[in-house]
N, CA, C and O atoms as CSV, one atom per row, in Angstrom:
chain,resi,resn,atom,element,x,y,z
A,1,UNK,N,N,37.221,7.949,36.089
A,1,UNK,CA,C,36.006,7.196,35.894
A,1,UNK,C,C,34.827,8.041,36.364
A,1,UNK,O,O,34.881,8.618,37.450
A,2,UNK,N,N,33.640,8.134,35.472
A,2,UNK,CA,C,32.559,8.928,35.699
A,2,UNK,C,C,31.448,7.556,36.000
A,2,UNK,O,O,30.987,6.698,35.246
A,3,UNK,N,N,31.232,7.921,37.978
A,3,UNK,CA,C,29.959,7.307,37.965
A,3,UNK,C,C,28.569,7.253,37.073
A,3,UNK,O,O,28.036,8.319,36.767
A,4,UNK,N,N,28.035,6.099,36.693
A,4,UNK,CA,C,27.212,6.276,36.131
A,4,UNK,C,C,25.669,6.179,36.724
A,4,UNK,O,O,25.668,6.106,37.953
A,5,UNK,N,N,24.243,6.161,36.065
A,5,UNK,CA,C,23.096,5.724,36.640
A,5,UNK,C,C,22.998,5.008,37.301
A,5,UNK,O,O,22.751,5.026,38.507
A,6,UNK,N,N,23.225,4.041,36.430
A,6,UNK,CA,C,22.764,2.661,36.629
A,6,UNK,C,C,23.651,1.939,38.307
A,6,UNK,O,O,23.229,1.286,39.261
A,7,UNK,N,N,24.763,2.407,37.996
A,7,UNK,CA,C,25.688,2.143,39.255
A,7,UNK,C,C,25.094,3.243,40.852
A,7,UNK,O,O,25.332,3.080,42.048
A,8,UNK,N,N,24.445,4.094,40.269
A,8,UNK,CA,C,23.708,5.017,41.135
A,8,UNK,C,C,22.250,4.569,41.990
A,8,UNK,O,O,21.837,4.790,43.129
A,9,UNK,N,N,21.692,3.780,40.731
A,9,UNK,CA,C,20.587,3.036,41.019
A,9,UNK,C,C,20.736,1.300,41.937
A,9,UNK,O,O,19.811,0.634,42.402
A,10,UNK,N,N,22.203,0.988,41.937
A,10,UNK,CA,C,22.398,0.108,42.110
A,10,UNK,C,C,22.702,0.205,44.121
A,10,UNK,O,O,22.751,-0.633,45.022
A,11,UNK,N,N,22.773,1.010,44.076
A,11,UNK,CA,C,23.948,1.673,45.549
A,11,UNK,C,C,22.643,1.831,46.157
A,11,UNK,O,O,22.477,1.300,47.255
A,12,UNK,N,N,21.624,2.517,45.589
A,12,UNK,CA,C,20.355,2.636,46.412
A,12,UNK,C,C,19.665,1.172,46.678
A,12,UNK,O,O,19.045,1.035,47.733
A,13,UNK,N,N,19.741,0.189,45.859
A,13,UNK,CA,C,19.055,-0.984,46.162
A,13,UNK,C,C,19.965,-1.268,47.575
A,13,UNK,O,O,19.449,-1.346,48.690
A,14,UNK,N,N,21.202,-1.387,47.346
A,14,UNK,CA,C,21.934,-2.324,48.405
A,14,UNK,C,C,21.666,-1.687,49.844
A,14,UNK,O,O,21.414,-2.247,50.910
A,15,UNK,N,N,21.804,-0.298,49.521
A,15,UNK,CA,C,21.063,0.906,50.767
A,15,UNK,C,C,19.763,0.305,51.126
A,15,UNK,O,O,19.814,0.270,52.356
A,16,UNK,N,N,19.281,0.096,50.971
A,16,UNK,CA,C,17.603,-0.056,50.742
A,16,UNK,C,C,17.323,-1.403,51.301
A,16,UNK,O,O,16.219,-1.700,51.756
A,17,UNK,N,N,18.534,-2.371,51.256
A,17,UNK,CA,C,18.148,-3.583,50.886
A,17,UNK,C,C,17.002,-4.212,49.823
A,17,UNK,O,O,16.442,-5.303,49.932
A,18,UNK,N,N,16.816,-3.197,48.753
A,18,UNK,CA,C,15.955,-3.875,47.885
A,18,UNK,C,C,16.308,-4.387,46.607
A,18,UNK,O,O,17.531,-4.314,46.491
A,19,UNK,N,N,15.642,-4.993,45.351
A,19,UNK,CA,C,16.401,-5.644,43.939
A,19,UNK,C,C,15.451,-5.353,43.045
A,19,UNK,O,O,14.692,-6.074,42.399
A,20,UNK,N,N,15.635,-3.914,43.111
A,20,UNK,CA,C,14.368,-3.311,42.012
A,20,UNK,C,C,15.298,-3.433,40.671
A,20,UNK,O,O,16.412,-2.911,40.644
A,21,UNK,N,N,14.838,-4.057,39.714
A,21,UNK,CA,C,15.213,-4.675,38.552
A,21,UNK,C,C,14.372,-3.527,37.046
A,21,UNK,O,O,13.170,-3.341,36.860
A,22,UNK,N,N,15.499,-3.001,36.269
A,22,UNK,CA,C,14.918,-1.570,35.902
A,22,UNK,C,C,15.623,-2.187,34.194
A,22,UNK,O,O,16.426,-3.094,33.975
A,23,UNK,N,N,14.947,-1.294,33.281
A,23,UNK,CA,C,16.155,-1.442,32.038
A,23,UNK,C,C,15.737,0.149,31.580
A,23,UNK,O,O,14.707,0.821,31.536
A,24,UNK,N,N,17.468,0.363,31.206
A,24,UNK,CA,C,17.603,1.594,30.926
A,24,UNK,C,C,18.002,1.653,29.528
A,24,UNK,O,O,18.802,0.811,29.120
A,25,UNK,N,N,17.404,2.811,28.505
A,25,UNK,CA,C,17.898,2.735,27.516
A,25,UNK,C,C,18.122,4.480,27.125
A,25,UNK,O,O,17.364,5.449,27.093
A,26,UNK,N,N,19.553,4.265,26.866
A,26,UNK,CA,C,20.199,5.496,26.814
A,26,UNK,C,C,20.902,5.934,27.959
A,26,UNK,O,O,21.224,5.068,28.773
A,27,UNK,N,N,21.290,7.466,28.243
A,27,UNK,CA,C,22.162,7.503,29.825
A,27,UNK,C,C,21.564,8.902,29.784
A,27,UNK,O,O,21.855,9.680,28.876
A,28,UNK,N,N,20.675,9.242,30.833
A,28,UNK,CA,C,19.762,10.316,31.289
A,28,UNK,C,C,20.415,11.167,31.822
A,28,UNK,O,O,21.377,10.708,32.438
A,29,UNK,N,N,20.281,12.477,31.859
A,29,UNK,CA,C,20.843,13.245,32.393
A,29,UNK,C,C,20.334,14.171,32.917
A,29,UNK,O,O,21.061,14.996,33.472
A,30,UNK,N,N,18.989,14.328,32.912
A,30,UNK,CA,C,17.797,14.973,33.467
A,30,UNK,C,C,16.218,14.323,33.727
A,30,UNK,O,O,15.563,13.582,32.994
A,31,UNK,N,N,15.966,14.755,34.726
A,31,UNK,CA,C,14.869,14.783,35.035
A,31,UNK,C,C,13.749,13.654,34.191
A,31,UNK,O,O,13.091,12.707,34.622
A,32,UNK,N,N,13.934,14.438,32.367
A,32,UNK,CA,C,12.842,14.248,31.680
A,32,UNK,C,C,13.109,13.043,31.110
A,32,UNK,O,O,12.361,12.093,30.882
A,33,UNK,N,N,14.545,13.240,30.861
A,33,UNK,CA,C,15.354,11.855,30.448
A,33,UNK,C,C,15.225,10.600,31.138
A,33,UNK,O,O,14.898,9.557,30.571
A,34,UNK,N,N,15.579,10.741,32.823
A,34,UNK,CA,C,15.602,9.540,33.123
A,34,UNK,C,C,14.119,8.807,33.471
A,34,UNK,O,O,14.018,7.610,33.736
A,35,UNK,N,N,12.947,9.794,33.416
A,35,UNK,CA,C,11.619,9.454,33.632
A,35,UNK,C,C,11.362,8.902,32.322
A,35,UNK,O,O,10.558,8.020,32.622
A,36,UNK,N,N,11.530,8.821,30.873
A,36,UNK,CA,C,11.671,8.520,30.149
A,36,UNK,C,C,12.100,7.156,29.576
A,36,UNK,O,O,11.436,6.369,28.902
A,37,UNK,N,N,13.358,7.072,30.003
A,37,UNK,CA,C,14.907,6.190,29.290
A,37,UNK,C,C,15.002,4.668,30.820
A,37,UNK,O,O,15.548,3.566,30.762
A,38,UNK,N,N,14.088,5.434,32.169
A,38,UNK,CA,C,14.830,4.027,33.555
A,38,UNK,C,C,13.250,4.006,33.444
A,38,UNK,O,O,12.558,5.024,33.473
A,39,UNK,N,N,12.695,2.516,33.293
A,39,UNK,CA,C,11.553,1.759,33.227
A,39,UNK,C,C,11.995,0.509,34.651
A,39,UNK,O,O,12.802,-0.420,34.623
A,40,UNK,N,N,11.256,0.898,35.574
A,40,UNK,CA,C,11.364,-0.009,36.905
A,40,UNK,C,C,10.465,-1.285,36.300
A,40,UNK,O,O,9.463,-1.018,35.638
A,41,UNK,N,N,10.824,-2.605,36.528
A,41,UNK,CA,C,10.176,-3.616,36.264
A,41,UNK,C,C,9.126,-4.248,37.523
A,41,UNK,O,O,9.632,-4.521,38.611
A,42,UNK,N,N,7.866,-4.426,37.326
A,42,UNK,CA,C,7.035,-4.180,38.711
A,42,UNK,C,C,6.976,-6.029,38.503
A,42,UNK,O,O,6.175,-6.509,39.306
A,43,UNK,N,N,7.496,-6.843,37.815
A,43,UNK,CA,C,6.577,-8.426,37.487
A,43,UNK,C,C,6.774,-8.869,36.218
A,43,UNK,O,O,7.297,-8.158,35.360
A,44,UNK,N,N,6.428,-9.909,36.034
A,44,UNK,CA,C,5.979,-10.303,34.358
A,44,UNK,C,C,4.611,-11.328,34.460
A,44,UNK,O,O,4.006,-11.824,35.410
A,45,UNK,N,N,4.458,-11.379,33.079
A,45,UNK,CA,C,3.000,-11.818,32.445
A,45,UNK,C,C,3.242,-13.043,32.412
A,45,UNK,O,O,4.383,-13.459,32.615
A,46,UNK,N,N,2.140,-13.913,32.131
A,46,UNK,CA,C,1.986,-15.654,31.976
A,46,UNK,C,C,3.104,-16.031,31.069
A,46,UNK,O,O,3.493,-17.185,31.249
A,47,UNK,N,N,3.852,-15.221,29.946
A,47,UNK,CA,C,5.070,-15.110,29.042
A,47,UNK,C,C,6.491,-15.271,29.553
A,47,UNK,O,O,7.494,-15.852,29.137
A,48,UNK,N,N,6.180,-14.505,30.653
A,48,UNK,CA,C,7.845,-13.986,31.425
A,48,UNK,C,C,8.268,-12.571,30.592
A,48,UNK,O,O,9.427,-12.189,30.433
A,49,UNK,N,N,7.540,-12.161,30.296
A,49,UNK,CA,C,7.632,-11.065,29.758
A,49,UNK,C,C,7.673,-9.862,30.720
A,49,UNK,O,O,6.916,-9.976,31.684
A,50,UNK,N,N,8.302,-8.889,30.663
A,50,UNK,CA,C,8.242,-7.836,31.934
A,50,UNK,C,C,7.446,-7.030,31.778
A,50,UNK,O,O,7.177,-6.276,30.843
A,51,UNK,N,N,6.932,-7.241,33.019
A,51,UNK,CA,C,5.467,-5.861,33.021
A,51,UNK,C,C,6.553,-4.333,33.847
A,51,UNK,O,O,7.531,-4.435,34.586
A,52,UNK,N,N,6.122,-3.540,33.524
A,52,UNK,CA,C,7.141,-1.815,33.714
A,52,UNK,C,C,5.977,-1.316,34.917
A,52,UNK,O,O,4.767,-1.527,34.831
A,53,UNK,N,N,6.437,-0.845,35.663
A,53,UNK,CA,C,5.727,-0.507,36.895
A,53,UNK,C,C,5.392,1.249,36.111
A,53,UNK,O,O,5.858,1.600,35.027
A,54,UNK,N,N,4.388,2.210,37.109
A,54,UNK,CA,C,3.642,3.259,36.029
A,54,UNK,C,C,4.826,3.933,37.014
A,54,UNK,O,O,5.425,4.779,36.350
A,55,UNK,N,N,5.347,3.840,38.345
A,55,UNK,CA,C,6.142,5.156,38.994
A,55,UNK,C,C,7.798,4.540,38.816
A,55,UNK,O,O,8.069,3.602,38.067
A,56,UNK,N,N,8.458,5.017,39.365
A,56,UNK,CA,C,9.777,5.283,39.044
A,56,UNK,C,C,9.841,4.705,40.880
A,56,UNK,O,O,9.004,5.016,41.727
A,57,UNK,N,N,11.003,3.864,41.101
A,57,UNK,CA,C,11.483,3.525,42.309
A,57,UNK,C,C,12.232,4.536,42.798
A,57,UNK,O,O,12.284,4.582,44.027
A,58,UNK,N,N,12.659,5.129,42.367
A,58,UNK,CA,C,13.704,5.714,42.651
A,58,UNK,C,C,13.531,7.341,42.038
A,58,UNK,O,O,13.611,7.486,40.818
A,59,UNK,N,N,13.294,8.536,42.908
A,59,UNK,CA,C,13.331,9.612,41.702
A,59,UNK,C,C,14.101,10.381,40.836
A,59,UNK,O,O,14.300,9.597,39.907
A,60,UNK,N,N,14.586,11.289,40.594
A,60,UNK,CA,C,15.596,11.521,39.741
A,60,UNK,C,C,16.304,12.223,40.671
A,60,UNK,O,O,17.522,12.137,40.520
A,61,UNK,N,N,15.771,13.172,41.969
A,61,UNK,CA,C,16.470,13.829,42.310
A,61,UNK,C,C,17.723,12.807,43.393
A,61,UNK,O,O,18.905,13.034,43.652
A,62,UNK,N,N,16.761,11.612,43.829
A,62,UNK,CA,C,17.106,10.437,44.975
A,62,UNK,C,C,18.560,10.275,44.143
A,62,UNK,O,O,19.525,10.975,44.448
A,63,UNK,N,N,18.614,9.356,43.143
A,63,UNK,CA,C,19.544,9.458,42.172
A,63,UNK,C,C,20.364,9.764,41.497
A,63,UNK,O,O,21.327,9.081,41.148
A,64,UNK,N,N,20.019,11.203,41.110
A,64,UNK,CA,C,21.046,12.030,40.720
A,64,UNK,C,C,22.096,12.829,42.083
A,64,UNK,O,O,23.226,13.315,42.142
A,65,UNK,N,N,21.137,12.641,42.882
A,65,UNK,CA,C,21.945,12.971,44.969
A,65,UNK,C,C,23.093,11.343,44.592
A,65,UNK,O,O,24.298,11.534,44.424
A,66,UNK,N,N,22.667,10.268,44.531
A,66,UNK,CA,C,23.435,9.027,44.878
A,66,UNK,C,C,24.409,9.019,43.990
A,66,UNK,O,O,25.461,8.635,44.501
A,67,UNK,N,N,24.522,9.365,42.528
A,67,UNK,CA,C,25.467,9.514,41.516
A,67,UNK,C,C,26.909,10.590,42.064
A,67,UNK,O,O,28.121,10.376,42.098
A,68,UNK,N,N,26.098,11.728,42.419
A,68,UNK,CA,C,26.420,13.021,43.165
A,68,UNK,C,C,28.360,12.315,44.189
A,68,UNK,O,O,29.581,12.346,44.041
A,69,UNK,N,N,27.071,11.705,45.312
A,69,UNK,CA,C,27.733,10.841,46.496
A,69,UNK,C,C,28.732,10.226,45.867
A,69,UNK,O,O,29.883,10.647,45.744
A,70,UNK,N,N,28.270,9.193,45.456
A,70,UNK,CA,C,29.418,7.878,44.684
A,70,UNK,C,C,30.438,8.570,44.316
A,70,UNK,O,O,31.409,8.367,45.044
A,71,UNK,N,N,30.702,9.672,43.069
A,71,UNK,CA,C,31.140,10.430,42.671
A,71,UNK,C,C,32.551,11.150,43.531
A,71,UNK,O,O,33.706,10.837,43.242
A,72,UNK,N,N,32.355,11.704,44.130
A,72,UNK,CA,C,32.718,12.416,45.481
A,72,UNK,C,C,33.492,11.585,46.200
A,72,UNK,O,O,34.635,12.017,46.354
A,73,UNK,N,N,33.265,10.521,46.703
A,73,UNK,CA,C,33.767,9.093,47.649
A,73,UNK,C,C,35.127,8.821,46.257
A,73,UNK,O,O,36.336,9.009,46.387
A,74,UNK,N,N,34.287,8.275,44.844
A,74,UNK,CA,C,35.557,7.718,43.617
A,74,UNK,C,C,36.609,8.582,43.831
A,74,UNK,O,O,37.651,8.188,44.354
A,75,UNK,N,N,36.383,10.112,43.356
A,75,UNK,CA,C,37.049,10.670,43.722
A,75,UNK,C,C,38.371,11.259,44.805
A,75,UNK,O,O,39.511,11.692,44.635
A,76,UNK,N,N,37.683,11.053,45.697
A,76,UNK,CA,C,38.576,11.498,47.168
A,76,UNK,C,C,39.659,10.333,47.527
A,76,UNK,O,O,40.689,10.447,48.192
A,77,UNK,N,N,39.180,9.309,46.960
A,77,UNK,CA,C,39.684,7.966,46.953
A,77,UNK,C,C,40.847,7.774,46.039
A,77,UNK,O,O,41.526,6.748,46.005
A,78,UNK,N,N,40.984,8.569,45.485
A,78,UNK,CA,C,42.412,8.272,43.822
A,78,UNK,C,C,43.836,8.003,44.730
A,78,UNK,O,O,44.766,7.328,44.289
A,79,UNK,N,N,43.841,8.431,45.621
A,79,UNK,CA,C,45.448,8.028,46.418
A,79,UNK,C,C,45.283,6.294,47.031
A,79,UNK,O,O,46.297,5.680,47.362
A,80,UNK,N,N,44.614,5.983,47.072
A,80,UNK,CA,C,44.191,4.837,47.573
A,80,UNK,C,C,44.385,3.900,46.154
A,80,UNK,O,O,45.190,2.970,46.101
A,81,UNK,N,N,43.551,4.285,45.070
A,81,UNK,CA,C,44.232,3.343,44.000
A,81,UNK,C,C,45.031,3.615,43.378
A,81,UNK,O,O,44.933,3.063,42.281
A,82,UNK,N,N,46.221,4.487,43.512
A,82,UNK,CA,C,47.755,4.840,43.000
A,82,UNK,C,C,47.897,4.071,44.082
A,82,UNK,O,O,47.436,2.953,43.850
A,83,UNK,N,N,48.309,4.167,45.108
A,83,UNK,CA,C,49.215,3.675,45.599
A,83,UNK,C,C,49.222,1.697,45.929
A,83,UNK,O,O,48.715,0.811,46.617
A,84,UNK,N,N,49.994,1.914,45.075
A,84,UNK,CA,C,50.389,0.500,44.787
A,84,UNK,C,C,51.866,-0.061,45.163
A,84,UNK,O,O,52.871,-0.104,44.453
A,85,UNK,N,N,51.676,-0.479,46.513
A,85,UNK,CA,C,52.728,-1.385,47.043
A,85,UNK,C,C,53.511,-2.380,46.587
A,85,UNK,O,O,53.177,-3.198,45.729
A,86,UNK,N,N,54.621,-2.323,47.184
A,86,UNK,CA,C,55.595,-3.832,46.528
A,86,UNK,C,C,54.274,-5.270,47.123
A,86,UNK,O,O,53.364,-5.037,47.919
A,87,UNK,N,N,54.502,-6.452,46.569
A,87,UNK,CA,C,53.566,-7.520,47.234
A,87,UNK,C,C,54.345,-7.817,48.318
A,87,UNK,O,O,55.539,-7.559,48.469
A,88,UNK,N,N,53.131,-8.718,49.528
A,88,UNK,CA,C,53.780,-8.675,50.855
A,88,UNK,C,C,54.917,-9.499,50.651
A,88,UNK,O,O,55.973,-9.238,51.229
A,89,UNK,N,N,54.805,-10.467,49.886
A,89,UNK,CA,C,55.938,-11.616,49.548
A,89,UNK,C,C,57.506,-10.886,49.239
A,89,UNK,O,O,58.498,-11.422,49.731
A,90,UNK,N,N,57.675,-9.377,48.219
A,90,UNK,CA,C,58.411,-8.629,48.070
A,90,UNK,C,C,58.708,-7.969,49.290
A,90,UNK,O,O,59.920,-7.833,49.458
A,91,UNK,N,N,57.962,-7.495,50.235
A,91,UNK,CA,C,58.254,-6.796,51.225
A,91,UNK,C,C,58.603,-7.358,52.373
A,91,UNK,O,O,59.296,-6.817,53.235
A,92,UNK,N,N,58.133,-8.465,52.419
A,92,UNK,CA,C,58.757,-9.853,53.366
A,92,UNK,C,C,60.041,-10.065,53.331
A,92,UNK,O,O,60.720,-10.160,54.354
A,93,UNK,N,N,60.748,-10.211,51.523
A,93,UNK,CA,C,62.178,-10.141,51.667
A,93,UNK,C,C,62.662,-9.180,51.026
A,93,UNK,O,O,63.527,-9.170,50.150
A,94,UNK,N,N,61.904,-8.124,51.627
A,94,UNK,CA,C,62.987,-6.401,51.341
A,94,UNK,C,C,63.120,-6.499,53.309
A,94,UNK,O,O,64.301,-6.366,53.628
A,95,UNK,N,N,62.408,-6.646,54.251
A,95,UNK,CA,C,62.177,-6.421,55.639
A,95,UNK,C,C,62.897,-7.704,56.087
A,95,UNK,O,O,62.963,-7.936,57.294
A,96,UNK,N,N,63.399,-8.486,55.269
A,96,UNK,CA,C,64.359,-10.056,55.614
A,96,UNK,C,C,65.908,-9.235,55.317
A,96,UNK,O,O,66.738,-8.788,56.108
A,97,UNK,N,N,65.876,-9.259,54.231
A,97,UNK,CA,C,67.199,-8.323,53.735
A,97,UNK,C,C,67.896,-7.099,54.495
A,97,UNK,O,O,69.100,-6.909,54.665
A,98,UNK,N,N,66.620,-6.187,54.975
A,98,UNK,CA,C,67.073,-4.828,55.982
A,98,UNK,C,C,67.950,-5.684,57.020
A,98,UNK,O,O,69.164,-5.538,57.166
A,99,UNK,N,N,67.093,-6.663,57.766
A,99,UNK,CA,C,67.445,-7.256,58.770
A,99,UNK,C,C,69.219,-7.522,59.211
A,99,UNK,O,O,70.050,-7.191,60.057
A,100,UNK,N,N,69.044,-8.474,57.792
A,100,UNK,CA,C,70.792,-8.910,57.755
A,100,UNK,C,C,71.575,-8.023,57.695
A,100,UNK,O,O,72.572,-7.830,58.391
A,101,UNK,N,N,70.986,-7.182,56.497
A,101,UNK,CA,C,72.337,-6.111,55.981
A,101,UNK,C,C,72.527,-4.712,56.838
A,101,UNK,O,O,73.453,-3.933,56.611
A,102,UNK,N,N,71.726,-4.543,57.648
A,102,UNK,CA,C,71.131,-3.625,58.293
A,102,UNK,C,C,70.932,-1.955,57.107
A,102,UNK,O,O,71.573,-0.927,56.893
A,103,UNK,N,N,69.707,-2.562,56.665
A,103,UNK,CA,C,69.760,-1.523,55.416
A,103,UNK,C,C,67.896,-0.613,55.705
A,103,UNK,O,O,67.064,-0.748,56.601
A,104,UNK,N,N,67.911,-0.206,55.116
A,104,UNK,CA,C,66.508,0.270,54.679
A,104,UNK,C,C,65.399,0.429,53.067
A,104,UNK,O,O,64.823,1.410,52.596
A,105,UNK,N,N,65.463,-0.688,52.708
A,105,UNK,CA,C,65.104,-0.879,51.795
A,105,UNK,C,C,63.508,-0.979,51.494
A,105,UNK,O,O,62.922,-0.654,50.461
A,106,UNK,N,N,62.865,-1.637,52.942
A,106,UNK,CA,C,61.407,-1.668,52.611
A,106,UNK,C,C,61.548,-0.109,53.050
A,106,UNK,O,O,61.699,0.619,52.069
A,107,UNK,N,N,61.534,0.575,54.304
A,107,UNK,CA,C,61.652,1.307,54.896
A,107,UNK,C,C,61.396,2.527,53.525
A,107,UNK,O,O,60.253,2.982,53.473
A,108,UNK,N,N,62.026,2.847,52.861
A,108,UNK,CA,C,62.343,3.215,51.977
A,108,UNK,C,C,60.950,3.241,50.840
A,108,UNK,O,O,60.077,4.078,50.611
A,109,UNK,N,N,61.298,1.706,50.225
A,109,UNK,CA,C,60.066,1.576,48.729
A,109,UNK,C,C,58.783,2.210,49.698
A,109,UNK,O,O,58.026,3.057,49.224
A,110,UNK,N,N,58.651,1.775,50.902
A,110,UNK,CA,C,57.280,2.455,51.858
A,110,UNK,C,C,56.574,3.903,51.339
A,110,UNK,O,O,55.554,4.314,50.786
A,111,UNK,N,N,57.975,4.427,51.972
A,111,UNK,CA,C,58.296,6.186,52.275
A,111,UNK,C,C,58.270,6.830,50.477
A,111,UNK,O,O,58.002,8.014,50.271
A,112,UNK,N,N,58.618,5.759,49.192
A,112,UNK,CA,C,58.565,6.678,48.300
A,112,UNK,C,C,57.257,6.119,47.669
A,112,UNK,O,O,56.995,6.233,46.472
A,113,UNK,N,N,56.507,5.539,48.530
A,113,UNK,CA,C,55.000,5.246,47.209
A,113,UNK,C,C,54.251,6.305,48.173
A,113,UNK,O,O,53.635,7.165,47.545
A,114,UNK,N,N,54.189,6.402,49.550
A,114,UNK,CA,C,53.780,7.179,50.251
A,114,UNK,C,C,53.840,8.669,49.801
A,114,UNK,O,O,52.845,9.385,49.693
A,115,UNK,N,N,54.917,8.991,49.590
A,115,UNK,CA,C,55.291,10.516,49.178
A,115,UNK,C,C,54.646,10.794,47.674
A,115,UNK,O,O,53.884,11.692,47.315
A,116,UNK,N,N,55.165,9.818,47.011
A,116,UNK,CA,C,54.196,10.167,45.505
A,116,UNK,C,C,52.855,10.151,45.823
A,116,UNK,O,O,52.420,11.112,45.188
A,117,UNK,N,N,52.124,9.756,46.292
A,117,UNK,CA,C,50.388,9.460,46.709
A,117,UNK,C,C,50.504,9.760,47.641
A,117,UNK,O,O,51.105,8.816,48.153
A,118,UNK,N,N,50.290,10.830,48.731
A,118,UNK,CA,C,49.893,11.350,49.927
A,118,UNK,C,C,48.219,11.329,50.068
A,118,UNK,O,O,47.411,11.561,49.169
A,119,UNK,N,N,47.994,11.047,51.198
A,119,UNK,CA,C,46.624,10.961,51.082
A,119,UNK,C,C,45.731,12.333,51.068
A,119,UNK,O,O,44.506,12.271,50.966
């Protein structure tokens, strides 16, 4: 999955604590582009119509750094969403089962999702 803008622009509001409300048309990839294509919404008119603020909330470099970040974090993170455990309910009675039989069965499914996905 390739972070996108808009998800870039989004990470800075929550950073920010702010709800700068933007519409983007197209997916920028420079500078000229996204000064262009991300229109920050400053209000609307007696209509409800949106008035476009004249500066940019956010600049391209702020942005294209936060895309950067996000990016990097998705990334480093891929062992975290492979590894996909039995449910606790399954592992409840694989760790019920060891018990009786004296076996190693969770012990085990553990050690081989672990080994395929190392962190």
């Amino acid at each position: 999955m390739t972070i996108n803008i808009s998800e870039a622009i989004q990470s800075l509001n929550t950073k920010g604590g702010n709800s700068h409300e933007y519409v983007m048309n197209g997916t920028p990839t420079n500078e000229a582009e996204y000064n262009s294509q991300v229109k920050f919404i400053s209000g609307a008119d007696a209509n409800g119509t949106a008035i476009f603020s004249d500066t940019q909330a956010y600049s391209w470099s702020e942005v294209s750094a936060e895309q950067s970040a996000l990016q990097t974090v998705y990334d480093n993170n891929k062992y975290q969403r492979d590894r996909v455990y039995p449910s606790w309910q399954e592992q409840m009675d694989m760790q019920y089962h060891d018990t009786v039989n004296s076996t190693t069965t969770w012990t085990d499914a553990i050690k081989t999702v672990k080994d395929k996905f190392p962190k």
